[in-house]
MDAnalysis code that builds the backbone (N, CA, C; Angstrom):
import MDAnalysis as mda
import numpy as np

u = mda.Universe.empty(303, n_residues=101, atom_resindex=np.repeat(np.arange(101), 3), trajectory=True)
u.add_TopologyAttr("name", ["N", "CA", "C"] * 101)
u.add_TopologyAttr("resid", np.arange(1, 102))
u.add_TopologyAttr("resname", ["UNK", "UNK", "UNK", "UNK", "UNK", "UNK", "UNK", "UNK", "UNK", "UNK", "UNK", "UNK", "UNK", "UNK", "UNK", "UNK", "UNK", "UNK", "UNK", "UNK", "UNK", "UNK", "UNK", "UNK", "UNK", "UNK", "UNK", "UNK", "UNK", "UNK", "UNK", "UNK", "UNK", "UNK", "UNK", "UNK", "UNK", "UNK", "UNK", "UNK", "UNK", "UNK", "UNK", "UNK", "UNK", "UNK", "UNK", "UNK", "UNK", "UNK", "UNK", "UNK", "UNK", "UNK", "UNK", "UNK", "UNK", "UNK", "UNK", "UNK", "UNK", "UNK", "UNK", "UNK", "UNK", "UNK", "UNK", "UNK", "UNK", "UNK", "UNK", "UNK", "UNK", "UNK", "UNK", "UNK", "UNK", "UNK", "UNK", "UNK", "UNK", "UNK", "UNK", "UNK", "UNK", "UNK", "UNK", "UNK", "UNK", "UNK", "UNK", "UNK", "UNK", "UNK", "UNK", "UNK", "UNK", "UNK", "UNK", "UNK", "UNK"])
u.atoms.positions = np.array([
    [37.350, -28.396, -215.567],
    [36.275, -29.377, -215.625],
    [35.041, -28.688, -216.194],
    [34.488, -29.656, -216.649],
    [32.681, -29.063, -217.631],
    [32.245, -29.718, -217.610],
    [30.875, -29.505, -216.973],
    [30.020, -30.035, -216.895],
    [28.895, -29.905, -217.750],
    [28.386, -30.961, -218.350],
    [26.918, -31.149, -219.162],
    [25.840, -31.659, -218.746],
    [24.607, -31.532, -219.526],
    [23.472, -31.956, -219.509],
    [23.136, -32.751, -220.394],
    [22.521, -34.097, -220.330],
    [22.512, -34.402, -221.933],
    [20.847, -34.370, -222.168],
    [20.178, -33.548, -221.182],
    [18.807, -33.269, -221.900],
    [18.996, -31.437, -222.243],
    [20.105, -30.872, -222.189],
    [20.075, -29.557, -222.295],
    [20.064, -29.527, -224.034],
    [19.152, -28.493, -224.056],
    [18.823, -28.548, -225.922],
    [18.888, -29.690, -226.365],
    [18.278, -30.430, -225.490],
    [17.873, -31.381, -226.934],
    [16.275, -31.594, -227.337],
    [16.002, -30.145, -227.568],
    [14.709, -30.761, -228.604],
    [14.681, -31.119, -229.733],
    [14.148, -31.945, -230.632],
    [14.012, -32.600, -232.032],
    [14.085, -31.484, -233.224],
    [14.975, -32.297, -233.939],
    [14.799, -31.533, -234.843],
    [13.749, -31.441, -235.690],
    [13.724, -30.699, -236.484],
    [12.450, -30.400, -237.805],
    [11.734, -31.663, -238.310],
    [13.371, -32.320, -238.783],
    [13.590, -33.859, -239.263],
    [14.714, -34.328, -239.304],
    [14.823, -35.796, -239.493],
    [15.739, -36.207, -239.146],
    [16.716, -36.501, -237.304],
    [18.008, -36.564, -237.586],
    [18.338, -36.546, -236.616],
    [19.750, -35.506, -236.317],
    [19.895, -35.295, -235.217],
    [20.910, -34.110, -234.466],
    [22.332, -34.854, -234.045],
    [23.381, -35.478, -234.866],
    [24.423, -35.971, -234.203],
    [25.351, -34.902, -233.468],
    [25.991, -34.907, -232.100],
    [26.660, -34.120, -231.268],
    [27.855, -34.477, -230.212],
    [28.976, -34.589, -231.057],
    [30.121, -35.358, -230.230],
    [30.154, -34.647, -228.769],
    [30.136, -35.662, -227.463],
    [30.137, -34.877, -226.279],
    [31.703, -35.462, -225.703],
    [32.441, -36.199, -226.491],
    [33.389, -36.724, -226.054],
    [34.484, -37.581, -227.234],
    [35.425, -37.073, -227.327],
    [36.672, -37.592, -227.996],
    [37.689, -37.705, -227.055],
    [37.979, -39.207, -227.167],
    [39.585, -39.476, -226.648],
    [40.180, -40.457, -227.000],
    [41.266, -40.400, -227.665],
    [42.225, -41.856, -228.034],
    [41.064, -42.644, -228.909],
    [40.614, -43.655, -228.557],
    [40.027, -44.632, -229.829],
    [38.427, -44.548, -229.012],
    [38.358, -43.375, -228.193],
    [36.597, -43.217, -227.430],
    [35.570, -42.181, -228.675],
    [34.676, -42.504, -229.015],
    [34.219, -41.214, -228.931],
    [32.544, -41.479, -228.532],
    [31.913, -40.589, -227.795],
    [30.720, -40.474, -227.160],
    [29.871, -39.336, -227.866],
    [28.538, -39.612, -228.201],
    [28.144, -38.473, -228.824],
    [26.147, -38.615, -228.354],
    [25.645, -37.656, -228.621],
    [24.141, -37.442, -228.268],
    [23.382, -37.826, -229.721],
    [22.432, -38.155, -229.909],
    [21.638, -37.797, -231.148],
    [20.785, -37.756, -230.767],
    [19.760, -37.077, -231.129],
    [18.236, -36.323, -230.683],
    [17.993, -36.627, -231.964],
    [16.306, -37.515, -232.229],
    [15.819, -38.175, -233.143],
    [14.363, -37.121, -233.072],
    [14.170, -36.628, -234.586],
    [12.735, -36.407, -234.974],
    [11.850, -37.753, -235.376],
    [10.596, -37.325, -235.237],
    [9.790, -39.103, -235.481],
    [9.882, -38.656, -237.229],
    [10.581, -37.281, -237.460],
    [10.270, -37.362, -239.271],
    [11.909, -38.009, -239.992],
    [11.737, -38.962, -239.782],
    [13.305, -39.515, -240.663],
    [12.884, -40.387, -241.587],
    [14.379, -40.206, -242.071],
    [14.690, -41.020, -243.446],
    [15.392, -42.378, -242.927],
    [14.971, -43.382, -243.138],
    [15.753, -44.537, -242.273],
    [16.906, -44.435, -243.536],
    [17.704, -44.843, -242.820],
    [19.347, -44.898, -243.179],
    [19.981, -46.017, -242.789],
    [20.281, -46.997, -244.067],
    [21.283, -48.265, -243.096],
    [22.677, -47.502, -242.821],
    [23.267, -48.238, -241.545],
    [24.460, -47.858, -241.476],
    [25.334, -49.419, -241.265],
    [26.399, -49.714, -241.568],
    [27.333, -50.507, -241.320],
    [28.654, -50.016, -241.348],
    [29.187, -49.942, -239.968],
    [29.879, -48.920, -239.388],
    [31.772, -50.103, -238.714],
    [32.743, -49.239, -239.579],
    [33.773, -50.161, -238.869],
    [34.484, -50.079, -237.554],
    [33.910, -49.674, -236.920],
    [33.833, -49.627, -235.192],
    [32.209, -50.305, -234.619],
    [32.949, -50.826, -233.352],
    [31.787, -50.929, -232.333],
    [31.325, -49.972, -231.905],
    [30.103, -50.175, -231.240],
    [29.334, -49.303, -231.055],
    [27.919, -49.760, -229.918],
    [27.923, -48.961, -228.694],
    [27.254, -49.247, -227.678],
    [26.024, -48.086, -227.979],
    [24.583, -48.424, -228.074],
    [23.683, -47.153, -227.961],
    [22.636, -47.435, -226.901],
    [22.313, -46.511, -226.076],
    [21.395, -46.235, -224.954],
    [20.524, -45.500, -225.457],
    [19.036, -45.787, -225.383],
    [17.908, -45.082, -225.610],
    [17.623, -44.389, -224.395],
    [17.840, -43.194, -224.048],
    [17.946, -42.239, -222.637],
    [16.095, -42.048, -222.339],
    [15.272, -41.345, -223.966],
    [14.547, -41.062, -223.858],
    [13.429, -41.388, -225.120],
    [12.403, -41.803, -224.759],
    [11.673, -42.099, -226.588],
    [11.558, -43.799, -226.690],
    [10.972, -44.022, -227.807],
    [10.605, -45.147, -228.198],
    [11.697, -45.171, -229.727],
    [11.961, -46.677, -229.807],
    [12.540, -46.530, -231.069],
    [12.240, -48.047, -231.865],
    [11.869, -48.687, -233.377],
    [12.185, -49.295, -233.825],
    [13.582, -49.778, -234.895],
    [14.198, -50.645, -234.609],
    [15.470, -50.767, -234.952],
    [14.880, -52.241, -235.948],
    [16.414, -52.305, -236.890],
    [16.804, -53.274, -238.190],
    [17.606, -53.942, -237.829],
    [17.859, -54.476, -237.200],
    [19.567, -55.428, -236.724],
    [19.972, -56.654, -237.519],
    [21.182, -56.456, -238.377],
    [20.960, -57.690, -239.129],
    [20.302, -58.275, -239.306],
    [18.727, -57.876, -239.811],
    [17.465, -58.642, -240.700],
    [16.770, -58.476, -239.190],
    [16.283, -58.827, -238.025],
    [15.951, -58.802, -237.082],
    [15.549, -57.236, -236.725],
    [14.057, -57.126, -236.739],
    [13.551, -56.364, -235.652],
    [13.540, -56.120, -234.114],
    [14.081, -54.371, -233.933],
    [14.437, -54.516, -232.728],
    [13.712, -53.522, -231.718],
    [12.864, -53.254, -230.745],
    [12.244, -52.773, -230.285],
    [12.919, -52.083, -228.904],
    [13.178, -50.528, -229.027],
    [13.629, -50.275, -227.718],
    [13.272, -49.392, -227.253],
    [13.104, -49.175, -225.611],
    [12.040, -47.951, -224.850],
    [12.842, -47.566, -224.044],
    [12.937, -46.150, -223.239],
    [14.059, -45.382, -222.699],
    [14.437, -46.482, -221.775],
    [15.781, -46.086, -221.511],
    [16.337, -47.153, -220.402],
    [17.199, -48.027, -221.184],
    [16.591, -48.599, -222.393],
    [17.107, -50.000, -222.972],
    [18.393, -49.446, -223.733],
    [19.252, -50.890, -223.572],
    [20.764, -50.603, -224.616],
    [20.887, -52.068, -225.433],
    [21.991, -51.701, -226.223],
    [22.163, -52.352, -227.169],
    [23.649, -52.108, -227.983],
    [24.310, -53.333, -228.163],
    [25.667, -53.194, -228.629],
    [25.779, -53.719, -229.985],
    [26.496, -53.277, -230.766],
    [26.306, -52.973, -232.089],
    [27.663, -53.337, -232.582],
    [28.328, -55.100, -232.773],
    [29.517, -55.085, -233.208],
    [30.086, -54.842, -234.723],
    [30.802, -54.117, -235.041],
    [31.906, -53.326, -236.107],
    [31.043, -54.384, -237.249],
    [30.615, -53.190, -238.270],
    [29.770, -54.263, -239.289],
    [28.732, -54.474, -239.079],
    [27.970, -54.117, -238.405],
    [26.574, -55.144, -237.998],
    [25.694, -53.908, -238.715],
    [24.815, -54.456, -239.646],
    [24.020, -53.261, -240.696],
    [22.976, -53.182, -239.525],
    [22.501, -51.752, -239.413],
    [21.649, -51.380, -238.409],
    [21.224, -50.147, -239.041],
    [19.366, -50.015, -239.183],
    [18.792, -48.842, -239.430],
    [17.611, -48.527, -238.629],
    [17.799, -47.150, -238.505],
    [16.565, -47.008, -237.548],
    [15.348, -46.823, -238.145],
    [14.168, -47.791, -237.946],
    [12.971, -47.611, -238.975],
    [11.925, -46.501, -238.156],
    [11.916, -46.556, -237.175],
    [10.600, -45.189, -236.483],
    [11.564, -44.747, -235.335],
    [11.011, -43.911, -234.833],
    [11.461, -42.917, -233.694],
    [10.371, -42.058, -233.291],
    [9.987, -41.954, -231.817],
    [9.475, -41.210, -231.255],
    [10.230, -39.738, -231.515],
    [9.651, -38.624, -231.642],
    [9.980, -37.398, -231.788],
    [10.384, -37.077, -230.023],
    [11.664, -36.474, -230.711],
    [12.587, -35.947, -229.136],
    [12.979, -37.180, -228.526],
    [13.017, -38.357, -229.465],
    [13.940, -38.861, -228.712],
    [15.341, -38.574, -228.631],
    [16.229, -38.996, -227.235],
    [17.550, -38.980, -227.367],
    [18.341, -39.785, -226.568],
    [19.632, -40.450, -227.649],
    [19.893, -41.376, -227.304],
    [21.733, -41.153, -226.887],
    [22.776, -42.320, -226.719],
    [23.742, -41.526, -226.292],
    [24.322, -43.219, -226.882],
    [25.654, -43.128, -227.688],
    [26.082, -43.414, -228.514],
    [27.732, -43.952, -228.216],
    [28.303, -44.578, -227.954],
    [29.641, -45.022, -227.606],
    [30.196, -45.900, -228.339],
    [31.261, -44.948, -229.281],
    [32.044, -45.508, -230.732],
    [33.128, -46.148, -230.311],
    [34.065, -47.227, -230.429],
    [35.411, -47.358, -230.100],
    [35.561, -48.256, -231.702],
    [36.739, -47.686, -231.681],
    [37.581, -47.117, -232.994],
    [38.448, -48.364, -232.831],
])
């Protein structure tokens, strides 16, 4: 058994963001990303679902044309396809990410 932290190292990067698989299994995968407030927004439209938790930080989100506003604590599910970019980010934020394949 191993145990983690998911605030252990995660300070921000330079820029951009820190993707970090903390979990693969069968059609799971779980991962960390630690957000600098210096990014490049990036659409993504992704062919898996996808569950994301804002752990820590402020974030503005793109959700299929729709602005989306989220503060630690808040989640949000993201079905297979759904174009989503992150437009701001609090620096050091980090969020925690649940792919099914």
């Amino acid at each position: 058994m191993q145990i983690g932290n998911l605030f252990a190292g995660a300070d921000a990067p330079a820029e951009g963001e820190r993707f970090e698989a903390l979990l693969t299994h069968k059609n799971l995968v779980v991962e960390r990303i630690v957000s600098s407030a210096r990014i490049q927004p990036t659409a993504y439209v992704q062919p898996q679902d996808e569950w994301v938790a804002l752990l820590r930080g402020e974030a503005e989100l793109d959700v299929a044309g729709e602005t989306v506003i989220l503060r630690a604590g808040d989640h949000l599910f993201l079905p297979a396809g759904t174009p989503h970019t992150v437009r701001k980010v609090a620096d050091g934020s980090v969020w925690l990410a649940v792919h099914l394949h």
